[in-house]
N, C-alpha and C positions, 0 to 999 in steps of 0.2 A: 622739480618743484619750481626753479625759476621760469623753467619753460612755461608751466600752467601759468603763474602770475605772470609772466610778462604778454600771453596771449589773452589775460582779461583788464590790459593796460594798465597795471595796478606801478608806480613809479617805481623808479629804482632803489630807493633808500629803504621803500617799507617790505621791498623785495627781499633787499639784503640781508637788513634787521630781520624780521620776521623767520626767513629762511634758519640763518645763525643761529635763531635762538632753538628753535626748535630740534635744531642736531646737534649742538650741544647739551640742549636738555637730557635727549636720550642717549648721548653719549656717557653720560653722567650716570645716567637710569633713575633720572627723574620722569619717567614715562607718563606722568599723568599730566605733564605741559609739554610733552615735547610732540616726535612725529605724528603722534595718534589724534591731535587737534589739527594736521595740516588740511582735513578734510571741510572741516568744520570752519576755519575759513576762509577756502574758497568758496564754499558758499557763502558768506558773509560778503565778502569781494562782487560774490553776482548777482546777489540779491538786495544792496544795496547796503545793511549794515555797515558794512564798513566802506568808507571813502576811497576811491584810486588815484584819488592826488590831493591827497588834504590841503589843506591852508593852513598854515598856524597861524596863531596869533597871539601878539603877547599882549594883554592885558592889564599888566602892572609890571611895568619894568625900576627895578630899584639896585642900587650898587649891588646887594647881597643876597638878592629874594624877588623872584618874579614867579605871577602866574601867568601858565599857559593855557588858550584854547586848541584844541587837537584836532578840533575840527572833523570827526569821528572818524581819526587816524584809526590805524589797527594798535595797538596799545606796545607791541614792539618796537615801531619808529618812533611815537611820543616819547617813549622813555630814552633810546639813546639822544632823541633831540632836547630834551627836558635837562640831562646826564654831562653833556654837552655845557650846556649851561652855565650847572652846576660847577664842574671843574674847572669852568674859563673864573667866575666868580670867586670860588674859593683859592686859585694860583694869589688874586690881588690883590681877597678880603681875607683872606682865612680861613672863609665857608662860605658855602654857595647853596642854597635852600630854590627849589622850584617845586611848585604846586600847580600840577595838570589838571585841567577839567574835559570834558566832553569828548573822552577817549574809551578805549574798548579792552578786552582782555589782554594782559600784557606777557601772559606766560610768565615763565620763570623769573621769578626775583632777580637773582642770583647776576642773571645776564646783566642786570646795569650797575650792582654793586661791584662787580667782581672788573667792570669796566672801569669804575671809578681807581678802584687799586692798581688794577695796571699802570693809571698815572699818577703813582704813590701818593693815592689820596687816601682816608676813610669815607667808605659810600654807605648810605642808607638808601635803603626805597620800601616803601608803604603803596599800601595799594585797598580801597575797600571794592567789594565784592557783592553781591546781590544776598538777600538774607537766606543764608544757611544755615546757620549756626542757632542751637537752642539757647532762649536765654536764659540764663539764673533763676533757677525756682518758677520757670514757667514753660505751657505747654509748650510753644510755639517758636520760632526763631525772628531773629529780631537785626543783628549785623550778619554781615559775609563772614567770612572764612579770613579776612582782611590778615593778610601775612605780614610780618617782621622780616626784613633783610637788611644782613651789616655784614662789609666786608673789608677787610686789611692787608696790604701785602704782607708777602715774608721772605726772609730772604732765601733765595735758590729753591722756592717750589712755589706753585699757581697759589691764591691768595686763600688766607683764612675766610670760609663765608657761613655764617650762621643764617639758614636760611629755611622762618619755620611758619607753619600757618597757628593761628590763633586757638587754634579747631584741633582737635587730635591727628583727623584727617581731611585733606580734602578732600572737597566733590566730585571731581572725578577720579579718585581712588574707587567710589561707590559706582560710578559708572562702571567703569574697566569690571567691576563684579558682575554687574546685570551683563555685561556682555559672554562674559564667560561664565556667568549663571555658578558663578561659584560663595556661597555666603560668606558673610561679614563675620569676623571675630565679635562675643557680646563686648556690650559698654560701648561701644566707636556712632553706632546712626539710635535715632530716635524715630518712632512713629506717629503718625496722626495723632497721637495721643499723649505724644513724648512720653514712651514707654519705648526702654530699647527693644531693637528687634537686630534680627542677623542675617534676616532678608532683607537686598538690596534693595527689587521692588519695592517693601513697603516705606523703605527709609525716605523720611520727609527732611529729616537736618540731622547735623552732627553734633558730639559733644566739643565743647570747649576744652583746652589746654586748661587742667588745675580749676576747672568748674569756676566760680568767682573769676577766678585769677586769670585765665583767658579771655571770659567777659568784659572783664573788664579791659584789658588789652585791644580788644578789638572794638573798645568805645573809642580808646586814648585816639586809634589809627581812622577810623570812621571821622573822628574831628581832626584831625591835621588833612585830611585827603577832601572832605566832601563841605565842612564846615568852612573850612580856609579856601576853598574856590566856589563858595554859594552856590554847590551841586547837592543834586538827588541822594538822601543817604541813601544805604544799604537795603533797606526794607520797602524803599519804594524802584527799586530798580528792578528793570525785568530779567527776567533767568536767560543766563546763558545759553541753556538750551533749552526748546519747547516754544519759545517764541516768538514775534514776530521777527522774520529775518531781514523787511527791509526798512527799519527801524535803528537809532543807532542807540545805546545801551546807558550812555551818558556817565561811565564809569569815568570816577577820580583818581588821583595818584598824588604822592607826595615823597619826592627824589632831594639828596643833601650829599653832598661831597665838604671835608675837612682838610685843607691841605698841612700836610704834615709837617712839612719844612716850613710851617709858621711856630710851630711847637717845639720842635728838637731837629736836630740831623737827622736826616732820614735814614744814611745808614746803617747808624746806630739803632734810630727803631727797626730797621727791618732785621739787623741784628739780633736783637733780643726779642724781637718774634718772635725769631727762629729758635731760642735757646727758650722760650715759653712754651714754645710749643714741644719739641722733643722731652723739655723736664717731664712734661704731662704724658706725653708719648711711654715715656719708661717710667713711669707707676705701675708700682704689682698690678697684675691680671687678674683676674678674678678665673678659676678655671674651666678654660675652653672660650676666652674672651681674650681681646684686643683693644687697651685703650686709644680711643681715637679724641682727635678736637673735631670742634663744626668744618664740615667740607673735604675730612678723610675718605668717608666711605664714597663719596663721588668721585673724588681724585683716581681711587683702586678701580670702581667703575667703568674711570674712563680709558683705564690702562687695558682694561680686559676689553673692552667695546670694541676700542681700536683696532686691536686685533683679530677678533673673532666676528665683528657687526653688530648690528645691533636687532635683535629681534624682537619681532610685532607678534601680534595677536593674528589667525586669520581672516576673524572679521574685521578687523582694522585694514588688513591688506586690501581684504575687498571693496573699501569704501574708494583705498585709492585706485584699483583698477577702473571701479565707478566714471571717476574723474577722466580717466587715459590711459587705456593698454597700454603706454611706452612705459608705465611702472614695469610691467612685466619682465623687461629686460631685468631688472632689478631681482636678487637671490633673497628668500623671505627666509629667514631660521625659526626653525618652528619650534616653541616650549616643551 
């Protein structure tokens, strides 16, 4: 992968970033932001969507709180540059708040909260998203999918990270379906009519987390991300895919690091992390269940990944052959 981006001059950093986040996505088996979009942008890279050597720029720089412009970075470098920031901020102030604009999909959440913990902060990251999401008591969809991410260290395992869309699922959950033409569980997409359907093709948006209650959620994040950088809501953004590709997307974000050692010893929190999290751990089961916290079933994920790889779809394979037979070298595990 770095070979493809560095042959379409795309700079080191959004190399990195970008790369990283997407093998740990699916190392996790969060598959529907990880390897299976690296197709999608490199075209973004050739087509112009996306920048191959952004500019930042900061915008409003203040002791605790700056916006950034991204300069239609790929939404993986803005955020550890935005993340960045934030943690230089919060060491000084005790919180470090950055609000990005004119940036692109950023994948996994997870990837900048989970950054932020490593330097025993608490990380937030928000992000709005192009309208998929049906809204409350109406046909049509109105915000993104606009995810919630929080994450915490603990001590003696990778970080607590609650990392969830607003949406029951996201959209490319629905995609990975149309590709394996395999239908949707009822209740999850709506129709032109917002009426649910179980076919992918017909699904126009999804439902919200708790109906109201995601709705509403995904206004809260639509105003911290698009309102607090005088960007494009969600309903006026163009779709991720179907597109114009050489167009950049103008997607927001809104990244917060808390440093801990302003509040207690850090120790001791990551101490009693640890002993929050196991109490909860060893609650009766319910049977043929495991209780887990946010960011278990990824942990277990990645234990298995690691050692067995991580398997694609074949048509996914085939987009990267698409891009360079030197995929091929590469062993594909088939489902």
């Amino acid at each position: 992968m770095t070979e493809v981006l560095s042959g379409l001059k795309v700079n080191g950093d959004s190399i990195r970033h970008l790369t990283d986040s997407v093998l740990e996505a699916s190392l996790k088996g969060i598959d529907t932001h990880g390897l299976a979009l690296f197709p999608h942008y490199v075209e973004g890279f050739s087509k112009g969507r996306l920048k191959r050597n952004p500019q930042f720029r900061i915008l409003k720089n203040n002791a605790a709180a700056k916006v950034v412009d991204a300069d239609g970075a790929v939404g993986h470098h803005a955020g550890i540059f935005a993340m960045d920031f934030c943690i230089d901020m919060a060491s000084k102030y005790g919180t470090g708040t950055v609000a990005v604009k004119n940036s692109s999909h950023f994948g996994a959440a997870n990837f900048f909260t989970e950054y932020a913990a490593r330097h025993n902060m608490l990380g937030f990251a928000f992000t709005n998203t192009n309208s998929l999401v049906k809204a409350h008591n109406a046909v049509e969809p109105f915000f993104g999918t606009n995810p919630i991410c929080f994450s915490a260290p603990i001590e003696g395992e990778d970080p607590l990270c609650l990392d969830m869309a607003t949406s029951v699922i996201s959209w490319n959950y629905v995609r990975n379906h149309k590709t394996t033409k395999q239908p949707l569980q009822d209740g999850l997409a709506y129709d032109e009519h917002g009426k649910f359907t179980t076919d992918p093709f017909k699904a126009k948006c999804v439902r919200p987390i708790g109906d109201y209650k995601g709705f509403g959620l995904g206004m809260m994040i639509e105003i911290v991300c698009s309102m607090l950088t005088d960007s494009e809501i969600g309903r006026d953004l163009s779709p991720m895919f179907g597109s114009d590709m050489t167009k950049g997307r103008g997607i927001s974000h809104y990244f917060q690091a808390v440093d801990i050692a302003k509040f207690v010893n850090p120790k001791k929190f990551l101490s009693r992390m640890k002993n929050l999290a196991d109490r909860i751990r060893s609650l009766t089961p319910l049977e043929g269940e495991k209780v887990m916290i946010p960011g278990d079933p990824e942990k277990q994920m990645l234990a298995v990944r690691k050692k067995n790889g991580i398997p694609m779809e074949e048509a996914v394979w085939a987009e990267f052959l698409k891009i360079t037979d030197k995929f091929s070298l590469a062993e594909i595990i088939k489902n």
